[in-house]
C-alpha positions in Angstrom: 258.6 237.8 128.3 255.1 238.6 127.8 254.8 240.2 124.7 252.2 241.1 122.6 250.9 242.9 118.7 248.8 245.1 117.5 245.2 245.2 116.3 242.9 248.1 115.0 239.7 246.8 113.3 237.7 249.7 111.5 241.7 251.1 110.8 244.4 249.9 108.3 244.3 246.4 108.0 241.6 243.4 106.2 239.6 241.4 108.3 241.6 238.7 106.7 245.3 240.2 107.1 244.1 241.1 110.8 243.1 236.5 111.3 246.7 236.0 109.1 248.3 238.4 111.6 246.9 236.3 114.7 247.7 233.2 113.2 251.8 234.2 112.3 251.9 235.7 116.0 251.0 232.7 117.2 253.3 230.6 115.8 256.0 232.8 116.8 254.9 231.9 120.4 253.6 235.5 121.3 250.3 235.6 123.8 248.8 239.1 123.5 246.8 241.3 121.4 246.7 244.8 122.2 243.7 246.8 120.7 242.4 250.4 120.6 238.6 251.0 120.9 238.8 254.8 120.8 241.0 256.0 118.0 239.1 258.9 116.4 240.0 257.6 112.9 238.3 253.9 113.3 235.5 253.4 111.1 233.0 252.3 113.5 230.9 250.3 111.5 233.8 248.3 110.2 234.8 248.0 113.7 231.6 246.6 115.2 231.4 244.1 112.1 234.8 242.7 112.2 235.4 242.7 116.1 233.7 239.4 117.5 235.6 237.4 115.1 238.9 238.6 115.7 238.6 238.5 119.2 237.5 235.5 118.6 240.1 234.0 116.5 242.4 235.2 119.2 241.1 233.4 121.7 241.6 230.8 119.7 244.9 230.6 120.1 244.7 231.3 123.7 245.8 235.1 123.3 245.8 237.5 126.4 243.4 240.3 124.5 244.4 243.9 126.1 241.7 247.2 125.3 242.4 250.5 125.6 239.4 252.0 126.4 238.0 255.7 127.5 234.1 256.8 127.6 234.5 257.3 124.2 234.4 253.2 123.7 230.8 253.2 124.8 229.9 254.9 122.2 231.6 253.8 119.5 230.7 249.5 121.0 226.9 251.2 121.5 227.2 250.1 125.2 224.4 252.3 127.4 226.7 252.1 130.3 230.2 251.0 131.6 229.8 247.0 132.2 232.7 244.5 132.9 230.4 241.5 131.9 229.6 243.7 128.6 233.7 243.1 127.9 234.0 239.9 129.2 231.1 238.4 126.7 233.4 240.3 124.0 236.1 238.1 124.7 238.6 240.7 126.3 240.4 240.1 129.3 242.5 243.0 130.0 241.0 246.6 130.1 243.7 249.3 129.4 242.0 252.4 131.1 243.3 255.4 129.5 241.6 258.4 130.4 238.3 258.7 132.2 238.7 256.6 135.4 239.1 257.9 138.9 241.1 255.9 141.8 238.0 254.8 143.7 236.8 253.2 140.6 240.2 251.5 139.0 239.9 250.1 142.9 236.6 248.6 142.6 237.4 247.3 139.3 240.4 245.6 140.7 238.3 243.4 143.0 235.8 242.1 140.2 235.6 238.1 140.0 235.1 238.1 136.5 239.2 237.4 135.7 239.5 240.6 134.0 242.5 241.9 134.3 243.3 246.2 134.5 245.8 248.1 133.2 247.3 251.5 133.7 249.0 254.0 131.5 252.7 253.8 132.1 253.1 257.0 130.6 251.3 259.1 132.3 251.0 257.7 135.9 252.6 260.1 139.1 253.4 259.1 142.5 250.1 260.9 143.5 248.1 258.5 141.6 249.6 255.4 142.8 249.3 257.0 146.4 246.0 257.8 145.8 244.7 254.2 144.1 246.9 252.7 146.8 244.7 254.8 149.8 241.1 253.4 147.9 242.2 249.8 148.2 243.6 248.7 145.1 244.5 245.2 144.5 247.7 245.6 142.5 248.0 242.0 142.0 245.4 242.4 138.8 247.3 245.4 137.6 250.3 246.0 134.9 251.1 249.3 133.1 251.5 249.7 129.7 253.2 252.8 128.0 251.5 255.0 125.2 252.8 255.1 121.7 253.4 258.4 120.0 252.6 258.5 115.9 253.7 262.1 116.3 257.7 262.6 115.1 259.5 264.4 118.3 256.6 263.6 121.1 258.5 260.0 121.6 259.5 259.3 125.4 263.1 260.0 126.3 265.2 256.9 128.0 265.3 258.7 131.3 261.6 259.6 131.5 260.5 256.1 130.5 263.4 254.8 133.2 261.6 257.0 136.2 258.3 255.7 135.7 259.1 252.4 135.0 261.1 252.7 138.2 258.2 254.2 139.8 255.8 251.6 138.8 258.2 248.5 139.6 258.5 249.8 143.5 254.5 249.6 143.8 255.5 245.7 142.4 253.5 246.6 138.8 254.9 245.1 136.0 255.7 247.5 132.7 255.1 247.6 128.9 255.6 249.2 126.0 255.8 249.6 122.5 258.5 249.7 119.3 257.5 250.3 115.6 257.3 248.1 112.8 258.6 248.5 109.7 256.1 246.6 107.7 252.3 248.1 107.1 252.8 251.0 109.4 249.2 252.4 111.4 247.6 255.9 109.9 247.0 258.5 110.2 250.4 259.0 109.7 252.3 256.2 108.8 255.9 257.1 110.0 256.0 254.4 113.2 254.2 254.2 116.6 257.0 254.2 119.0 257.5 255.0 123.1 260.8 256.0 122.7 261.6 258.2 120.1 264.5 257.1 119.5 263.3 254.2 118.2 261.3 255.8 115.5 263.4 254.9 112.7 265.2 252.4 114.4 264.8 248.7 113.1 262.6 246.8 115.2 264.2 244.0 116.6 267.0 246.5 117.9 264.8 248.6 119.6 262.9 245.6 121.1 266.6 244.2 122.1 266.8 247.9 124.0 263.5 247.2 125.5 264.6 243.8 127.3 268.0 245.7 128.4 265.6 248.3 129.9 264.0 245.8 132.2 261.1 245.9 130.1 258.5 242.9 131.4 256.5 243.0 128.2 257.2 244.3 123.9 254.7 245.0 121.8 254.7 245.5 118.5 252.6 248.7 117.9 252.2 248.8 114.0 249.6 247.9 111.7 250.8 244.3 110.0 254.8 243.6 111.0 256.7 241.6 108.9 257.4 237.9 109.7 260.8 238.4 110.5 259.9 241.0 113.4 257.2 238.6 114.9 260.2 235.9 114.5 262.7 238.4 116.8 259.9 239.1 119.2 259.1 235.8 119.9 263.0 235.3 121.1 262.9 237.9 122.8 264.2 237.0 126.5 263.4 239.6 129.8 266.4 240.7 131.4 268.7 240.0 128.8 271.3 242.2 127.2 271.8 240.7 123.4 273.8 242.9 121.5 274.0 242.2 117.6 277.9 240.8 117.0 279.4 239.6 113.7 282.2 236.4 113.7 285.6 236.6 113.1 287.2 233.0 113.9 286.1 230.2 111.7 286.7 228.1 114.5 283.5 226.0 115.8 284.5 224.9 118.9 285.1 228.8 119.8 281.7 229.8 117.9 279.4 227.1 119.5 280.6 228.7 122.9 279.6 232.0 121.7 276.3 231.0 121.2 275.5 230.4 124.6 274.1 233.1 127.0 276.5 234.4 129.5 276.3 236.4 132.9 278.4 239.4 133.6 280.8 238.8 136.9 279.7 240.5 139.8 283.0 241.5 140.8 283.0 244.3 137.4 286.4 244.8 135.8 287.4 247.8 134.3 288.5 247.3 130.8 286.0 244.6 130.1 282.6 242.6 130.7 284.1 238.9 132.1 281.5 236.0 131.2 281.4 233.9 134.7 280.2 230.4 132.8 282.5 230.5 130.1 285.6 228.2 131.0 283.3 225.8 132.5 281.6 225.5 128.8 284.8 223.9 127.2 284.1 220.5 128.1 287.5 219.9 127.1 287.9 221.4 124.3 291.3 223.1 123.9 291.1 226.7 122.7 294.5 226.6 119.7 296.1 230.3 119.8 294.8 232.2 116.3 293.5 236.1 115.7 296.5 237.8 117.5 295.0 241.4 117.0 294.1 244.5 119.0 291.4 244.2 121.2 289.3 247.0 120.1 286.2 248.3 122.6 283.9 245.8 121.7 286.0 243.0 120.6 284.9 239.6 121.8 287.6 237.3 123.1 288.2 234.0 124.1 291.5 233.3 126.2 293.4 230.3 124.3 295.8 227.3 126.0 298.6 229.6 126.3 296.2 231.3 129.6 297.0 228.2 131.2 294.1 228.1 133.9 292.0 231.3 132.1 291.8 229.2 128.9 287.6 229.7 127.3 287.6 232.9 129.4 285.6 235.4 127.2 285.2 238.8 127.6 283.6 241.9 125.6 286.2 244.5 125.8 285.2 248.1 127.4 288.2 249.2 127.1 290.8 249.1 124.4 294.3 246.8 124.9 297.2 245.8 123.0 297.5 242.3 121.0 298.6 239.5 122.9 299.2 236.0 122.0 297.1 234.3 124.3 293.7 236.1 123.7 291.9 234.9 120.8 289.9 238.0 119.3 286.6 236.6 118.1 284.2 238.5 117.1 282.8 242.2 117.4 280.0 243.8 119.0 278.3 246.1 115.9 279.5 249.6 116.1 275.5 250.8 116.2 274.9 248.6 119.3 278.1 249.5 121.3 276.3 251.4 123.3 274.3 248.3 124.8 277.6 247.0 126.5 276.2 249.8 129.4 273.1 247.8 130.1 275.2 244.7 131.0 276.0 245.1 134.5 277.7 243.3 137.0 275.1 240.3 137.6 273.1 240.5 134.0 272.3 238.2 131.4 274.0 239.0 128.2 274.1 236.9 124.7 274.6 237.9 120.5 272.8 238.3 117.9 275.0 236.7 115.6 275.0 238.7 111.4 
């Protein structure tokens, strides 16, 4: 996945917490910065000071640098006029085009040989704009949409409303973005979480950027201020298309555990009562699965099928539905009760793994 933090220079953060943040993003193996350069809040002059070397530092580290901009980023950048090569020199390589820009233009700009990339506002976009930037000529090959962030509590996106116009956008062949909160330095003015959804608001953040990827979600960002190390660790794992559902242990065994770390795909031909892994027997490599945890099979309960299935021996399954004990299913591990309601995201066809507490 393409994923990406935040930066707001003139906002929360030190010029020298904003180089650190670059530098631990990095390392985690995430490629974009996304960056504001009309909040109303931004002290300008600190912003105009500390900009070049932060863009800078990113490109450093060969960072994708994404700005949302409006005609109010003229003003506060003291640029007379609208110029790509004015952005380029800056070092940014992605313009974000919020508010302000008409089809014919976002079509022009589309076509510039400078490399910069454009991108639209997930949030907001309707069919009639995508018919209408589509009618003046737009080359939607240098286009992806990002979704907004909402510091407000209760103005967060609903799943369903993020779902349509991701579907929406995906049609037109436009890959989608967007953001979960931190729970590190969080941005003002507000400091209660910058978040799409809002469900994710209080949510922890590599959960909600686990519900991203199990969204179809082509890019996460992180939308807060200065996330701790630990979140910049998950994002970096992060893998697109991919259903990982957190999962605690409950054999000691390691033969059964070191298949359970492997990533799986869903059968295509869906049973009822549970999710069926299609690799999973062919994973033994000999290895003989001994009979042990004889217990109910819960919804959510993780099984492996032990010598006693004959042929179905190393099947595993995440069960849907719940069944009665039996001797020749090995019950494994759990899904965590908070993240049963990922199993619904893995369909027949999907990639699914754990997140092993």
């Amino acid at each position: 996945m393409e994923n990406g933090i935040s930066l707001y220079p003139g906002l929360d953060n030190t010029l020298a917490e904003n180089l650190q943040l670059l530098e631990t993003a990095a390392a985690c193996g995430i490629r974009r910065v996304f960056t504001s350069l009309h909040i109303p809040e931004t002290d300008t002059d600190v912003l105009k000071k500390e900009l070049a070397t932060i863009l800078q530092a990113a490109r450093e580290h060969d960072m994708e640098i994404i700005s949302d901009i409006s005609p109010r980023t003229l003003d506060m950048l003291d640029m007379p006029e609208f110029s790509l090569e004015a952005f380029q020199k800056l070092g940014i390589t992605t313009l974000r085009l919020d508010y302000g820009y008409e089809a014919g233009q976002i079509a022009e700009l589309s076509h510039n040989t400078l490399g910069i990339r454009l991108q639209l506002n997930a949030s907001t976009i309707t069919e009639e704009i995508l018919t209408d930037l589509q009618a003046a000529g737009t080359d939607f090959s240098h286009i992806d949409a990002l979704h907004n962030f909402y510091p407000r509590r209760g103005t967060g996106l609903s799943e369903s409303a993020l779902c349509k116009k991701n579907t929406m956008l995906k049609q037109a062949g436009i890959k989608v973005g967007a953001f979960v909160p931190s729970h590190g330095k969080q941005r003002g003015p507000l400091f209660e979480g910058l978040s799409t959804l809002e469900a994710h608001r209080l949510w922890q953040t590599d959960r909600a950027a686990r519900h991203m990827a199990a969204l179809g979600m082509d890019s996460v960002f992180l939308s807060d201020s200065l996330p701790l190390p630990s979140e910049l660790q998950a994002l970096g794992k992060l893998r697109a298309d991919e259903v990982a559902v957190e999962a605690v242990f409950l054999t000691e065994d390691e033969g059964q555990r070191e298949l359970l770390r492997h990533t799986f795909t869903a059968r295509e031909d869906e049973a009822r009562d549970a999710i069926r892994a299609q690799e999973s027997r062919g994973l033994l490599k000999g290895t003989v699965v001994e009979p042990e945890n004889n217990k109910e099979r819960r919804r959510g309960a993780i099984t492996i099928d032990n010598k006693d299935y004959l042929r179905y021996m190393g099947e595993l399954q995440i069960i849907k539905k719940s069944q009665p004990p039996d001797t020749r299913v090995n019950v494994v591990g759990r899904v965590s009760e908070c993240e049963l309601f990922m199993l619904k995201y893995i369909t027949p066809g999907r990639k699914f793994s754990f997140v092993w507490g």
